[in-house]
N, C-alpha and C positions, 0 to 999 in steps of 0.2 A: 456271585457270578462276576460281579463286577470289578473286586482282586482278584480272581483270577486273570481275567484278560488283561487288567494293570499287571502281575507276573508275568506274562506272557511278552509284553510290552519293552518289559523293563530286562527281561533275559534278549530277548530280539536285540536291544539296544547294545546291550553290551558283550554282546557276541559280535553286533556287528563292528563294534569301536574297536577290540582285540585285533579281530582278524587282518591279513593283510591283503594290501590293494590289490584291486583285479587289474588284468590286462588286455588290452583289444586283442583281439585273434581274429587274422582276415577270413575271407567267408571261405569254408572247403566245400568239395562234393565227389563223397568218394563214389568209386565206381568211375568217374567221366577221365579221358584222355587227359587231359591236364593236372587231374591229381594226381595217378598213375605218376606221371614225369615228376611231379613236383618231390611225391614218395621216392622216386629214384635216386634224383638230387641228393636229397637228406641222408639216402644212405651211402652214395658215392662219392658224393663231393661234403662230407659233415665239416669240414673246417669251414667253408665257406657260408652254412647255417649258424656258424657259432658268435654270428658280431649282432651286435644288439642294434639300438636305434641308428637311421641314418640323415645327416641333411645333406643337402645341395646347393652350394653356394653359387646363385650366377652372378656374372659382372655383364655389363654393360657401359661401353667404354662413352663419352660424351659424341653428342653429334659433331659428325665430323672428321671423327679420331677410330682407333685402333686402339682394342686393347694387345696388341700386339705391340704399341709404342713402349718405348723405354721406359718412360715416365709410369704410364698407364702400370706397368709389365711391374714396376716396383712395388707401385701402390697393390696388389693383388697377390704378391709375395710375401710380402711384410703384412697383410691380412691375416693370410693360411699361416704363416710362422708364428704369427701371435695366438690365434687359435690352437696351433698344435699342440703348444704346451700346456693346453688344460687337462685337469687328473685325468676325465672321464674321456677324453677324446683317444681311438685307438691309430686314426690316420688319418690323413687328410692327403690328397691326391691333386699335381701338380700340373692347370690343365695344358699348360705348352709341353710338357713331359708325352702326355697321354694324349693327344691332339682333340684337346677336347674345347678347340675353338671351332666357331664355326667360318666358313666357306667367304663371309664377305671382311671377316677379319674385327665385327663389331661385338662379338657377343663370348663368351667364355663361361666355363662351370666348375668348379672343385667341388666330389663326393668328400665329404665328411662320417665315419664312422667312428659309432663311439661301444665302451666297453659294457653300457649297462640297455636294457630297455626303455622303450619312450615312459614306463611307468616310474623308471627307477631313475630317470633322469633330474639331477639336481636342479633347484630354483638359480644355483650360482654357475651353473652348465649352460642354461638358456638363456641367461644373460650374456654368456661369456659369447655367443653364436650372435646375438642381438646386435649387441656393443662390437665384435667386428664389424657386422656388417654397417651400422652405423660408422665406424671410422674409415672405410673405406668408401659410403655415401661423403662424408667431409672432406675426403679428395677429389669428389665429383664424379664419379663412378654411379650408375643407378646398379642397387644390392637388392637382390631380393632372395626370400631362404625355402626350397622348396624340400621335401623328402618326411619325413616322421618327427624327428627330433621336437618337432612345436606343437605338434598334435595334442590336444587335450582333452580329457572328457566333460563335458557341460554340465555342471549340476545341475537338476531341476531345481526350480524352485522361482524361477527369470520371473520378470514383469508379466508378461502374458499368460502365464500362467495363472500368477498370484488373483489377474481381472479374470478369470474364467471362475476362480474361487470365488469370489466376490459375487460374478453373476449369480452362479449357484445357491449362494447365499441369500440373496435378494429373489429369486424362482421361491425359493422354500420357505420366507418367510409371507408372500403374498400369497402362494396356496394354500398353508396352513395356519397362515394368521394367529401366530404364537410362536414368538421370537424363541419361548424355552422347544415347542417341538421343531422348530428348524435346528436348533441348536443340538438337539440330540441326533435329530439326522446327518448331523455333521460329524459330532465325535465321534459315532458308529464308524463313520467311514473314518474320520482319519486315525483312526484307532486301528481299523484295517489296514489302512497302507500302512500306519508306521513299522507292525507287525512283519506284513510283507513286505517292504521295502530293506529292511534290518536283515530279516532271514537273506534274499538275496545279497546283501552285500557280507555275509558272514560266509554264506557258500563260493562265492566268486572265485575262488583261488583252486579250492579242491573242483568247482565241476564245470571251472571254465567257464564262467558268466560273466557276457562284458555289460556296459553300462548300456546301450541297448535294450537289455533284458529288464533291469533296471528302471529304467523308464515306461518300459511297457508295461510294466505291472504294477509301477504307480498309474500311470495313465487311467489304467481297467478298472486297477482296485478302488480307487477315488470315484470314477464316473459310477461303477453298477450298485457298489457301497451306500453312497447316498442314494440310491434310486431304490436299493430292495430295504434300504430301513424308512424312505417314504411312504414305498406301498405298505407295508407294516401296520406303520404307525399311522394311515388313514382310517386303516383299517379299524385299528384300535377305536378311533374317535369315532367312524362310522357305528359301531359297538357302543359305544358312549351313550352316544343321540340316544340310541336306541331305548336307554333307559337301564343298561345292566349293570353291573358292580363291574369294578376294576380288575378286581383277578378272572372272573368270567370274558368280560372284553378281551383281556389279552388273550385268554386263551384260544378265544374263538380266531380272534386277530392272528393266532399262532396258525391256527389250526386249517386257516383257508388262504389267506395272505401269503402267510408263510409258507403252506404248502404249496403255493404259485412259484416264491422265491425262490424252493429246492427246487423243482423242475425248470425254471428258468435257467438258475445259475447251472444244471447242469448241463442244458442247450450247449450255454457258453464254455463249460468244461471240454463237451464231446468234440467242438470247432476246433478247440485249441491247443488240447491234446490230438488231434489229426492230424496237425501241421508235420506230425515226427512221420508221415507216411510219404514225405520229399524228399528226406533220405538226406539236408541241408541242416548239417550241424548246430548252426547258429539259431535255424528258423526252429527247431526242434525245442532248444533250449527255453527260446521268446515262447512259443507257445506254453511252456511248462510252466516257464514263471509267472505269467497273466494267467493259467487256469490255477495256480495255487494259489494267487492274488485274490481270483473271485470264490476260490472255495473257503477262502478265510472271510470274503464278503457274507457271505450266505449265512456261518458260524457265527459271525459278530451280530447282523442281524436279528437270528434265530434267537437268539442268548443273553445277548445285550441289551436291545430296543425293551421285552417286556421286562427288567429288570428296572431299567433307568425309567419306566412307564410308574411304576410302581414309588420310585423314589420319588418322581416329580408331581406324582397327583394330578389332581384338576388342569395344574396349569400345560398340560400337555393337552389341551382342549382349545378352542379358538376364544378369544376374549368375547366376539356376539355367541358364541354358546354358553361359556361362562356367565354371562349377565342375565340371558335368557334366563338361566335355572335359577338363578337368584331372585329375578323379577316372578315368573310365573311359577316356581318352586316345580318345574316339571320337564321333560328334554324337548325342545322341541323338533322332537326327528319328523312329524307331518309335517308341520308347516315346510322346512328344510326339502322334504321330497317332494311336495307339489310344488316346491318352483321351477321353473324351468329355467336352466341354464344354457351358458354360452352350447355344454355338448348335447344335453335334450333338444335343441333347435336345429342342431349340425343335422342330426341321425334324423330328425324326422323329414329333414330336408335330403336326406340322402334315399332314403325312404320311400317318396315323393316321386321321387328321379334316379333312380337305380340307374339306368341306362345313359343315361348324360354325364352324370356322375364317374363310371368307371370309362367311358368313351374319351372323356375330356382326361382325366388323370393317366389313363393308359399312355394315349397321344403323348401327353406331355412328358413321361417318363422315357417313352420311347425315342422322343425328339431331344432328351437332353443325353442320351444313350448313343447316340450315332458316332458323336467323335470318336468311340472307344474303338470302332473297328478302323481306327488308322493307330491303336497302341502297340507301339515299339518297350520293348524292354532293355535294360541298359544297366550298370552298376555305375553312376560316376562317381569321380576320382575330386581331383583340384581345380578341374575344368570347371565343378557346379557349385562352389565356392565364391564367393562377393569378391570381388574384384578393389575391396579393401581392406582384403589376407595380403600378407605377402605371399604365401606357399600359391594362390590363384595369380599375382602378378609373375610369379617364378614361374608358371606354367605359361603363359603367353608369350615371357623369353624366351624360353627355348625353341616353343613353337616355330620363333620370329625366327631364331637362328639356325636352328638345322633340321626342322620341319615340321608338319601338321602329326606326323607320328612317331615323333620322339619318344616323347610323352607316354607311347603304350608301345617299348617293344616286345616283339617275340622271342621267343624261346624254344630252339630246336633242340630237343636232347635226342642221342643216337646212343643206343645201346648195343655196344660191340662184341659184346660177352660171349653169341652167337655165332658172329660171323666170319666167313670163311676169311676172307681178308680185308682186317681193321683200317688199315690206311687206305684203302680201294674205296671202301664202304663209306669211309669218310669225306673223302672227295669226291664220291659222287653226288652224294645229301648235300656238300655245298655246292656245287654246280646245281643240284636239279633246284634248291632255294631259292639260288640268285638269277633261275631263269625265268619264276614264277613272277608273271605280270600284277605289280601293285607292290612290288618288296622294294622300299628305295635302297637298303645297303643290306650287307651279311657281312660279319665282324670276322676274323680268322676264328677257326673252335679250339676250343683247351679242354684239355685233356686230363682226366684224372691222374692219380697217384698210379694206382693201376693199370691204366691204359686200357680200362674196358666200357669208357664210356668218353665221348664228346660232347659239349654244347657249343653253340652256337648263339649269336644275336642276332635276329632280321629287325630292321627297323621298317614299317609300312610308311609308303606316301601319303598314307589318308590316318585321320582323325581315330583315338581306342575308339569314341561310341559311335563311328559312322558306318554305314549298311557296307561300306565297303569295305571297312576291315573285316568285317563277319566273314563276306565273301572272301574275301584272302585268308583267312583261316583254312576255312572248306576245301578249297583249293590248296593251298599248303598241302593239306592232310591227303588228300587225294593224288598228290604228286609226289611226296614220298611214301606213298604206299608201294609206287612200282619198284624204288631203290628197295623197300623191304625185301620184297616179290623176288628179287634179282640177288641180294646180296647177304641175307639173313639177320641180318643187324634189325633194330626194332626199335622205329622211330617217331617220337612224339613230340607234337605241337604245341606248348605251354606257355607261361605268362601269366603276370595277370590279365591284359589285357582277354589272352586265349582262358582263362579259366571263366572271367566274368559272362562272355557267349557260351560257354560250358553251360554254367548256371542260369541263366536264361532260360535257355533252349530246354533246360531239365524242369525247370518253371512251368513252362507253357505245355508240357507234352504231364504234366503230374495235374494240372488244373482239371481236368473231366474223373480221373480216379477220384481225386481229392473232394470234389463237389459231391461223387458219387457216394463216396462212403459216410460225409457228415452228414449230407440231407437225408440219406435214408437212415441212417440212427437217429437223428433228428425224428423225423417223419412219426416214426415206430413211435417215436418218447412222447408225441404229442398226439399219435393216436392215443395211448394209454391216457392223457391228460382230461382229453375230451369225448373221447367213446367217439367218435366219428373218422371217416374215411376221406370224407372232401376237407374237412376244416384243413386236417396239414398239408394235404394238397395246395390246398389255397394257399396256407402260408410259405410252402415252398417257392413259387412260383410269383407272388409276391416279393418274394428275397429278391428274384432274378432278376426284375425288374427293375429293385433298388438299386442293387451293387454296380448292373450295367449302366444306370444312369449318375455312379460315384465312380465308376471308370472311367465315362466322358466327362466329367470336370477335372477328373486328372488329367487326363488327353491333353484337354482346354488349356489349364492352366501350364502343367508343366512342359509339355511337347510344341503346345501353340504358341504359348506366351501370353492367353488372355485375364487381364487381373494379375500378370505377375510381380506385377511392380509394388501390387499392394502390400502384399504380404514378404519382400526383398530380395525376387528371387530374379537375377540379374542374367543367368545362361539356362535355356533351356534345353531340352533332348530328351533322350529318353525314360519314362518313366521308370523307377526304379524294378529290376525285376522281381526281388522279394514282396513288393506292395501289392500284387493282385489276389497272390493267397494268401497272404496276410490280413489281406481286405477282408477277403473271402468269409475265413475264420472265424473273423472277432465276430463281424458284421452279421451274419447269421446267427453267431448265440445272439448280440442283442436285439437281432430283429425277434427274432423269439420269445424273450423278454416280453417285447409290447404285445406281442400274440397272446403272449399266457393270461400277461395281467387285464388285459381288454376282454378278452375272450373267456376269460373263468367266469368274472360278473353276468356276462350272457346267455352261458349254460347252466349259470345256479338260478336267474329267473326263470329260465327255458323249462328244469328240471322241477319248479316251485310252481309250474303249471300255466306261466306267462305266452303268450303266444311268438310265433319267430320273431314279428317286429317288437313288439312290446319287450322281447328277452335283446333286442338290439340298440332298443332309446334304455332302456334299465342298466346296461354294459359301458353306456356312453355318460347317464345320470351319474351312476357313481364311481367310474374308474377314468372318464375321458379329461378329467381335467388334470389328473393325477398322473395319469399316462402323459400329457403333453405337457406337464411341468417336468417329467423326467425324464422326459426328451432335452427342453430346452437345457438342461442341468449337464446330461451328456455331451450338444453340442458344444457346450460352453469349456466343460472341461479338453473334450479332442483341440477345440480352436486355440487352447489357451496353449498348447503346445506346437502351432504353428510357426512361431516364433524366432522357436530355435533353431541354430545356425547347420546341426545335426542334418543331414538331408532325408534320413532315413525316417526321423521323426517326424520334420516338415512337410514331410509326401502323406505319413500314415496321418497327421493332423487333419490334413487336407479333407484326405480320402474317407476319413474315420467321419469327422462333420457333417460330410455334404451326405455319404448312406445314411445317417442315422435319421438327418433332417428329411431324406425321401422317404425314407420307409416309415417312419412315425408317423407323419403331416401329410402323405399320398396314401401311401400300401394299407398302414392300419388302419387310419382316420378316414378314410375316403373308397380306398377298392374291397376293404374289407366288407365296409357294413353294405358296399352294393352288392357284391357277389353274395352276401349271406341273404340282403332284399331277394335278389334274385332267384335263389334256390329254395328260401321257406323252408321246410320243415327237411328236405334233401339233405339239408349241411350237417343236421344233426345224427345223421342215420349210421347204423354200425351194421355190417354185417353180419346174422349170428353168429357164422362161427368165426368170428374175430371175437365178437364178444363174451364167445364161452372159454377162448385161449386169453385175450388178455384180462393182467388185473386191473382189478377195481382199485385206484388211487383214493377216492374221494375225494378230491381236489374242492367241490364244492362245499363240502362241510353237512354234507345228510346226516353224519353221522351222531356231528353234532347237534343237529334238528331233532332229531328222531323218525325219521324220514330212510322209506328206501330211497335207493339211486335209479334214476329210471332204466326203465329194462330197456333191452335192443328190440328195435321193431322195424316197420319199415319206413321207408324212404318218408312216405307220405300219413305216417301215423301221427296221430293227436299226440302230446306228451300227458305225461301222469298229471292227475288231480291232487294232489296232498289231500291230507283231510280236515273236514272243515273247511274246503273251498267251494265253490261251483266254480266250472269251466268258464271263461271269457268268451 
């Protein structure tokens, strides 16, 4: 088994080295008024689709001075000339030609277009942009470079990362106390990513996957990877104690662990395959590539762990159990399960106090929940960029220079193709534009080849992500609607600016569908798991709790500004709008995760004739240390991608950390084992005819006992005796 996945590894790799580089693709959303225009565009105006990467040269002339001076006026001449002549460069545009100075005379911009895309852009191309601008900084000019041209993609692999691996590392070797079973916990997973991560960059060309996608499925695949060949291989060891042979232990370990794993990772499948019901290109993609990521997790798990069990022997056991069996030539699984540990004290203390217990955790989830309902959504641009980019110092010039909404303008396009009279139609849309309150300018429209189509540029007074450009949109669109009304032309509001509220606003109206359809397949998968009707209740409900209280540290952090300085995040606003279902998504499969693997050891005592609480301290004995070491393993890995400069990543880091840290160390560890106190024997209940339509999984391993599964009964019935037991 073990060449195979090395095959597998080794084809991945050099697929991935063959193939050629992917390219960013901005975010679309078909359907919405802005792709619509955007698709217009592409087919009216194609010459003007056809230039590849662009930058933006500003100048800013010394205090004091003009760059409209002589002096000044050469020095920014003999820049763009020297630039122009690079291979890649297809034009560069001359801003006293194009009055592309601004109003007090201090500030100036030349577009640079070039012939290839930001992917295709030479290392001797970005120099050559550099090295201008530098020699025009040695005349005393402040240069700064904004537009695509310097854009790059971020390798994973940064500092922050590498210390989440590390942490991981050090989680794994103190819970299982056997540097060779950490050790296997690790190649499983990175044997997973490498897999996954190769397949994505060998498809990137053919199905359009940017680096994004990329990262997310490293992300997934590393964090659930080492966490399902954990429960595994505790499992195993658990087996061990017990006193069984090696190929029996795994099996068993295959058989109940494993069978946790498949239904876990498919939690995480069904979230993240959902994402394609937003109808958002991109988000669609991400979700595909982190649920192939985890389905390759599950695989390498399922295949790999009892293999490599096998190859390493004994030493995949803990050095105090290895000695034990040497010293007393016997396992010592009693001794082991009468101690009580850190989680047997947790539960019986929750136990104890049900009511305090979920009173206190509720509260407090709820209190770290509240900022979420001031969450604005948002796509930033260079704005949310460190302010030691140039492309973020280039956005504050212009700002400086000819205003807060330079930076995001509009895009009217008017389709004439209809209307009764083209030039009427025309000049009406610019009048009713330039009458609409909040449009600082409206540029003359140009006109296709054809003559069956106009655009226009509004430039807004206000900021792309502030509330009041949204309104200016709205209004826009609502104010040529009556030119449609009147004139038959067919008029749309685009931009990036106008697409990013597009997508938004599609965001926030998809969040109740989108919740609807994972949690109830969800729901359904984890009835099936547990024969019960409250448990996934619970854990649904649970989730909601988590996510809204991983909504409010984003709020916090990214909207407010609190802790933002820790992690380098220098301009706040709006939270990204992709990140709440995204959150959503992941968050759910792995809250479910901790549900299954906590929650299975509960119902195999429950089902082995243990009482509700006794089946609640038994769930915590031996899975609760195991579940919170692979918690900490996940936080470690989301945090270690906070790091990056990526904004998209730095939010999901955020967002991914702070859910997984609630829902593990509140929801599961804490509301779970109260609401189950609570309910006794209730939580285990199925109703019969749920129990006569769904199947029987055996999740808990009767099968392997010899043992039936218990039957459905009611709410308040005893569970079965095995035999050879008496009742407790």
């Amino acid at each position: 088994m073990g060449v195979l996945w090395l095959g597998a590894l080794v084809l991945a790799g050099v697929a991935a080295a063959v193939a050629p580089s992917g390219q960013e693709e901005d975010l679309s959303m078909p359907g919405t008024e802005s792709q619509k225009a955007f698709d217009l565009l592409d087919e009216r105006f194609p010459q003007s689709n056809s230039q590849g990467a662009e930058a933006r040269l500003v100048f800013q002339a010394p205090d004091g001075q003009r760059v409209t001076a002589q002096k000044t006026r050469a020095v920014v001449e003999g820049t763009l000339g020297s630039l122009g002549r690079g291979d890649q460069v297809a034009s560069t545009t001359d801003p006293y030609k194009t009055g592309a100075v601004s109003g007090d005379g201090t500030i100036a911009y030349s577009t640079v277009t070039y012939t290839a895309d930001v992917a295709d852009l030479t290392g001797a191309t970005k120099k050559a942009l550099e090295d201008a601008a530098g020699q025009a900084r040695g005349a005393g000019l402040t240069v700064e470079i904004g537009g695509s041209a310097l854009d790059s993609d971020e390798p994973p692999g940064g500092t922050t990362e590498i210390i989440g691996v590390v942490v991981a590392a050090v989680v794994l070797v103190v819970t299982l106390g056997s540097l060779v079973a950490a050790g296997l916990s690790l190649l499983t997973a990175f044997l997973g990513v490498a897999i996954a991560f190769g397949a994505v960059s060998a498809l990137a060309v053919p199905l359009g996957l940017t680096s994004t996608v990329a990262i997310l499925a490293l992300m997934l695949g590393l964090a659930v990877g080492i966490d399902y060949a954990l429960f595994i291989t505790s499992r195993f060891r658990d087996e061990r104690a017990q006193g069984r042979e090696p190929e029996e232990a795994a099996g068993r370990a295959v058989g109940t662990a494993g069978s946790a794993v498949v239904f876990a990772g498919a939690t995480v499948f069904i979230a993240l395959v959902g994402l394609g019901v937003v109808g958002i290109p991109e988000l669609t993609k991400m979700g595909l590539g982190g649920a192939g990521a985890v389905a390759l997790a599950v695989l390498v798990a399922l295949t790999l762990s009892p293999a490599l069990f096998g190859f390493f022997g004994r030493r995949v056991l803990s050095r105090a159990v290895r000695k034990a069996e040497r010293r007393d030539g016997e396992h010592p699984a009693s001794a082991a399960a009468d101690r009580a540990g850190l989680g047997t004290r947790w539960a019986r203390f929750v136990l104890r106090r049900p009511v305090a217990v979920l009173m206190v955790a509720g509260l407090g989830l709820g209190a770290v929940a509240l900022p979420a309902l001031s969450l604005e959504l948002g796509l930033p641009g260079d704005e949310a960029k460190s302010v030691e980019t140039t492309q973020r110092r280039a956005y504050d010039l212009l700002s400086e220079g000819f205003g807060a909404g330079f930076n995001g303008p509009l895009t009217v396009v008017v389709d004439l193709s209809d209307a009764a009279d083209a030039q009427a139609a025309t000049e009406r849309a610019v009048r009713t534009v330039r009458g609409v309150d909040g449009v600082a300018s409206v540029g003359d429209p140009a006109l296709s080849r054809s003559g069956d189509t106009a655009v226009l540029t509004a430039v807004p007074r206000t900021a792309p992500n502030s509330g009041e450009t949204k309104d200016l949109v709205h209004e826009l669109r609502r104010a040529v609607s009556e030119v449609e009304a009147g004139t038959g032309a067919g008029i749309f509001v685009t931009g990036t600016t106008a697409l990013n509220i597009d997508i938004s606003e599609a965001m926030s109206d998809a969040l109740l569908p989108y919740l609807s359809v994972v949690i109830g397949l969800a729901v359904l998968l984890l009835m099936v798991v547990f024969r019960s009707l409250l448990v996934p209740v619970k854990a649904a409900l649970g989730f909601l709790l988590s996510v809204g209280a991983a909504f409010g540290v984003l709020v916090a952090v990214f909207q407010w500004g609190w802790g933002a300085d820790l992690i380098g995040i220098e301009q706040t606003g709006p939270v990204m709008s992709l990140m709440p279902i995204l959150v959503i998504g992941i968050v759910f499969g792995l809250a479910m995760d901790y549900e299954v693997f906590l929650l299975t050891r509960m119902r195999e005592s429950y089902v082995h004739g243990a009482s509700p609480g006794e089946a609640v301290v038994s769930g915590f004995r031996h899975s609760g240390r195991v579940v919170a070491a692979a918690a900490i393993i996940m936080i470690s890995v989301f945090a270690g991608f906070v790091g990056m400069t990526n904004p998209t990543i730095q939010t999901m880091g955020v967002g991914l950390a702070s859910a997984v840290a609630f829902d593990a160390f509140v929801v599961r560890m804490a509301i779970a084992p109260a609401v189950l106190a609570l309910l006794g024997r209730r939580a285990w209940w199925l109703p019969r005819i749920l129990d006569r339509v769904l199947p029987n999984v055996d999740i808990e391993g009767e099968a392997l006992s010899g043992r039936d599964p218990a039957p459905a009964a009611g709410p308040d019935a005893a569970p079965p005796v095995p035999a050879g037991r008496r009742r407790p």
